[in-house]
N, C-alpha and C positions, 0 to 999 in steps of 0.2 A: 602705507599711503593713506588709507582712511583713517586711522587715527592723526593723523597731519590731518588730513583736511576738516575732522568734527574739533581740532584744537584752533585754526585758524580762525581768523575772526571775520567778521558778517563780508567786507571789502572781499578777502582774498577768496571765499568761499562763491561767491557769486562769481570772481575772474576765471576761476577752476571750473567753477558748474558752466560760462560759456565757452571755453576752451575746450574741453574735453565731453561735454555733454553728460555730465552728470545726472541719473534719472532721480526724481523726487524720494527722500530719504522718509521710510514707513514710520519710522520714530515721531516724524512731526506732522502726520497728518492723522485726519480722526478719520478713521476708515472701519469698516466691517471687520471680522476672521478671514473672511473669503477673499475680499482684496487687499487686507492685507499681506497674506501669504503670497500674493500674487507681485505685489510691490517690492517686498523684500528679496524675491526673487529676482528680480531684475536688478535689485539693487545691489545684492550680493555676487550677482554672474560681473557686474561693472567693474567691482572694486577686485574681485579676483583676477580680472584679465587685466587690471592696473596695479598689480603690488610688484614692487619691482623686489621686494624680499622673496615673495615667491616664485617668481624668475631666476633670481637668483639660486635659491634653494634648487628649483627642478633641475638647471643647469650644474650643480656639484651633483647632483643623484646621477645625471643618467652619465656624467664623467667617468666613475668608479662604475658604474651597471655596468659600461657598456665593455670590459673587460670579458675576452673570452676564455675557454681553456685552452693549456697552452698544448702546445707541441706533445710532452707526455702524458697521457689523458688521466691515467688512474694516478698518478701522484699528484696533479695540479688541480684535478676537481673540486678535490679538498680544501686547497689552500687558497683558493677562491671564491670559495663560499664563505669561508671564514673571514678572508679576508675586507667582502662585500658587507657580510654582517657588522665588523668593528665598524666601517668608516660609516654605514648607518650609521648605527650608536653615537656617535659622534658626531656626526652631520646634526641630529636630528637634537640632540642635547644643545648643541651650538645655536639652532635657531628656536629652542623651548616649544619642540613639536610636539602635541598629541600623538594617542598611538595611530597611525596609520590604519585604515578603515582594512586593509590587505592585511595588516600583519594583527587583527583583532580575532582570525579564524582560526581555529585549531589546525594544524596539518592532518590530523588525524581524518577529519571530516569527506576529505579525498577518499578514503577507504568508504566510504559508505554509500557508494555508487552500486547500483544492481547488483552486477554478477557476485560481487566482494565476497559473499555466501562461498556460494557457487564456487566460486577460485579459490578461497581457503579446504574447503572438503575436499578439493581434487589437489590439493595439495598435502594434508593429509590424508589419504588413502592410498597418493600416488596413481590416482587417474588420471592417464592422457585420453580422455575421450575431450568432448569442448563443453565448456562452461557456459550455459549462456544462463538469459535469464526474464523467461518470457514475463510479462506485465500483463495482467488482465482485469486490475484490483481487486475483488471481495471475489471473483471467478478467476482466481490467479493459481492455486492448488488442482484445480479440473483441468484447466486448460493446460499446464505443465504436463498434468498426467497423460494427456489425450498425443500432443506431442511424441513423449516418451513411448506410448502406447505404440505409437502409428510408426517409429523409427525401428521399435523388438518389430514389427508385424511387417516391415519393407526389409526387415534382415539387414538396415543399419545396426543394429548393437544387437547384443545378447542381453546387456544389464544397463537396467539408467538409476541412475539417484535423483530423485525428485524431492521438491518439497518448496517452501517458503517460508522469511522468515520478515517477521514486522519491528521492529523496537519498540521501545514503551511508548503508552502515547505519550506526544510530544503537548503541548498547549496550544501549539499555532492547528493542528490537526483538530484536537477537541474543539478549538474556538473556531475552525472553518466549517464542519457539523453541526454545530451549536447554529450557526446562521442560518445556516440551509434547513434548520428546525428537524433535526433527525437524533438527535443526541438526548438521553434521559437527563435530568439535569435536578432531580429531586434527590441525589443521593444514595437511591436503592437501588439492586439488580435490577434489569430491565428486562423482560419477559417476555418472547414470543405467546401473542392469542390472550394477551390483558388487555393492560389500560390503554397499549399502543401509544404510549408515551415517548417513544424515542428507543434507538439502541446504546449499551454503551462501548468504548473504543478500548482494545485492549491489545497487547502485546506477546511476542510467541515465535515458536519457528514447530514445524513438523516438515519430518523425511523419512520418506521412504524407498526401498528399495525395490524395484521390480524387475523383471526379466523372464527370458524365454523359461519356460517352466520344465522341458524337457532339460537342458542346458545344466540350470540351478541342479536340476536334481540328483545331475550326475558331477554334481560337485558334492553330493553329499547333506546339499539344503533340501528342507522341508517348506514346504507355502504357511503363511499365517495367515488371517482372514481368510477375503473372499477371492473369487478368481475375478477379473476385471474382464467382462464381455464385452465391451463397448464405450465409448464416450463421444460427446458431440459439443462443435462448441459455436457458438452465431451471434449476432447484436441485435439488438431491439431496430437502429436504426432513427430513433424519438427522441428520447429525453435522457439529460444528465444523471436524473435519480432515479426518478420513476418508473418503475418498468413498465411494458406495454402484457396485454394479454398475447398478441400472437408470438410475439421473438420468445417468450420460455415455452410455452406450448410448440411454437417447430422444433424446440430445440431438444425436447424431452421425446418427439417424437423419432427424430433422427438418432437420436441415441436408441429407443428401442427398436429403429430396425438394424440400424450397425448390430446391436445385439444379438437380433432375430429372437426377440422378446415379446409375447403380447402386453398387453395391461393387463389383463387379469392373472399373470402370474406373478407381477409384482408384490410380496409379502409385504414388504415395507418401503417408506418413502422421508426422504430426508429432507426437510423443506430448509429455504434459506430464510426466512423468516426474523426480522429485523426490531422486532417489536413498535414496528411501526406500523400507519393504516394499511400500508402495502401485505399486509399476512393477509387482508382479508380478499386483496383480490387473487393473490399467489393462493390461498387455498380454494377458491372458487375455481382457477388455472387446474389444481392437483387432482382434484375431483371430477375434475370434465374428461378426468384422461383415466384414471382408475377408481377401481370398482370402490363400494364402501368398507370391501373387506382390509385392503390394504391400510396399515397402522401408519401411521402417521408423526415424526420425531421433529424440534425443534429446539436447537441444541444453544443460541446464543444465551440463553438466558446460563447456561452451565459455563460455557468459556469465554463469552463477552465476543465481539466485533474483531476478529484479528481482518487488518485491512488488506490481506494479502490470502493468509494462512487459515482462515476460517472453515473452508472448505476442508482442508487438510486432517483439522481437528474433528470434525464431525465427521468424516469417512471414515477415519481412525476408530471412533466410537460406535457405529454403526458394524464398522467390518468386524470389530474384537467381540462386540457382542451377537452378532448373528451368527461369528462361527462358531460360537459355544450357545447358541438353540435359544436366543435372548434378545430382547430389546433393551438397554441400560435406559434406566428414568430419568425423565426432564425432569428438569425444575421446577414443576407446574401443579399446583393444588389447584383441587375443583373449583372451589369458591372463589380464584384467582379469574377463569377464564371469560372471554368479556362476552356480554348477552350472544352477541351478534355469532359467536361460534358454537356456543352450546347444543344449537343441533346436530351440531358435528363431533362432539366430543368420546361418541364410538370411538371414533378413528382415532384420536391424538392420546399418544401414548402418557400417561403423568409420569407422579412420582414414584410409581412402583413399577420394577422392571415386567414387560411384558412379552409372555410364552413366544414362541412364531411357529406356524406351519408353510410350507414352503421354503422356495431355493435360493430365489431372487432379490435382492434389494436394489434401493435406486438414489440419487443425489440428486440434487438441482444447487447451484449458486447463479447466483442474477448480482453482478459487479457492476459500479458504479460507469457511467458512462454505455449503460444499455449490453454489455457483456454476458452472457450466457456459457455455461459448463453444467454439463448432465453426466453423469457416471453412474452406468449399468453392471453392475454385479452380481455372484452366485456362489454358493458353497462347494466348494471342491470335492470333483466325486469322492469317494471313502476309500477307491485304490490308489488314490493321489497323496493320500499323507502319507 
């Protein structure tokens, strides 16, 4: 019908415009960006609620949709959907339709809903325990653990499979970073305790298995890493990005008494450390709560930003190296780190792996949306391997 009425001549087009109330067509006026999207809007809701072709059209669609299964379910479901898809095809050839904004998505994309991890593992392994799939974002790996943790410790399960996993990053992700001004964007790895230029976004999964350790053992398994004493998990409460100083400080605090851990026996400390300004208030936070001895790891600049699974990889690296008597080395040369931490640079471990005495290690992740996970760890006494 609009192309009728922009082919009609000036008469019939004014007879239509007071008949039906035609709103002013954006093509003929000289207007802004701003109102003209505004005009064309009004102008295009008009002509769609008056095409009688597409009246028509919706009226064949939902003719053939509205067909259900019949009577015998698993032979007719088949022949139904197939059936629906021809007269698509058809229907839609018939009136020279684009592809439909519905049938432009993958089906696949369905699967890439939370648990879908989660539900496939337990489908290979043949776990019926439940799938779920807690969200904590960049504190999505602690809080998982902490769960699992608290479920072995109520004598719900004997064994959980934990973990997270991220996809690559996608562009709409990097580009909603990028705005919020937290994303490196010069090309290089991005390094906790530098230029504090940004983090950058990156892709992964880690899982792990844990379980009552009496249980495991008499299955014939041995423990790897550290033992897990403790975890705590709480929100800032404040801000989308930012963290606050009291929500990771309660929250590191409550983890070390769940632990029944001091500070001063912590050997090492895992910071979540973003390469952004926020390292310098998170180490200001790390140092109000332990001693100077306690070394000090910052691991994004080794595996990049997993927006879920971050945590997962740096506990990984922490626990594999302290239970062979070590700190594995950042990424981090001297001449990298930026003025403003250099008096701190005892503590933060570099590029060369470093000794440890004591038993204790510790986590922090600070997730987007004010999210906190702390996870308290220890070396397995020596009659436990």
């Amino acid at each position: 019908m609009l192309a009728e009425f922009r082919a009609a001549d000036s008469e019939t087009q004014v007879k239509i415009h007071q008949d039906l109330g035609v709103p002013e067509d954006p093509a003929e006026l000289n207007i802004d960006d701003d109102s003209f999207d505004e005009v064309s809007e009004r102008w295009y809701e008009f002509w769609v609620g008056h095409s009688t072709a597409l009246q028509g059209y919706l009226q064949e669609l939902r003719e053939f949709e509205a067909e259900g299964v019949g009577e015998d379910i698993e032979t007719s479901k088949g022949q139904v959907i197939r059936r629906k898809a021809t007269s698509r095809r058809k229907l839609n050839a018939r009136y020279d339709c684009p592809t439909e904004p519905w049938n432009a998505v993958d089906a696949s994309l369905l699967w890439n809903i939370p648990n879908m991890p989660a539900a496939q593992i337990s489908m290979l392994g043949q776990i019926t325990g439940p799938t779920v799939a807690p969200m904590a974002a960049c504190s999505g790996f602690g809080t998982t653990l902490k769960l699992a943790v608290d479920a072995i410790q109520c004598g719900q399960a004997k064994v959980a499979v934990v973990g997270n996993t991220d996809p690559e990053p996608h562009p709409l992700t990097v580009g909603s970073f990028f705005s919020a001004r937290v994303v490196s964007q010069d090309g290089q790895v991005s390094k906790p305790f530098t230029g504090m230029r940004g983090t950058h976004v990156s892709g992964g999964a880690c899982i792990w298995i844990i379980g009552d350790a009496d249980y495991l053992r008499g299955l014939g398994m041995r423990p790897l890493g550290l033992e897990i004493l403790g975890a705590a998990i709480n929100s800032d409460a404040d801000h989308i990005i930012t963290p606050t100083q009291k929500g990771p400080q309660a929250c590191i605090q409550r983890a070390l008494e769940v632990a029944e851990v001091a500070p001063e026996e912590v050997a090492t400390w895992d910071m979540h450390a973003t390469a952004t300004p926020g390292d310098w208030t998170e180490l200001q936070n790390t140092l109000s709560v332990f001693p100077g001895t306690t070394r000090l790891t910052a691991r994004k600049g080794s595996f990049g930003h997993g927006m879920s699974v971050c945590g997962g990889w740096e506990l990984t690296a922490q626990h594999i190296g302290f239970a062979r008597g070590i700190l594995h080395p950042v990424t981090l040369e001297e001449g990298e780190i930026h003025p403003k931490m250099q008096p701190h640079r005892e503590s933060l471990v570099e590029h060369e792996k470093a000794e440890l005495e004591g038993r204790v290690a510790g986590k922090l992740n600070m997730g987007v949306g004010g999210v906190n996970a702390c996870v308290i760890s220890r070396l397995w006494e020596e009659d436990s391997e």
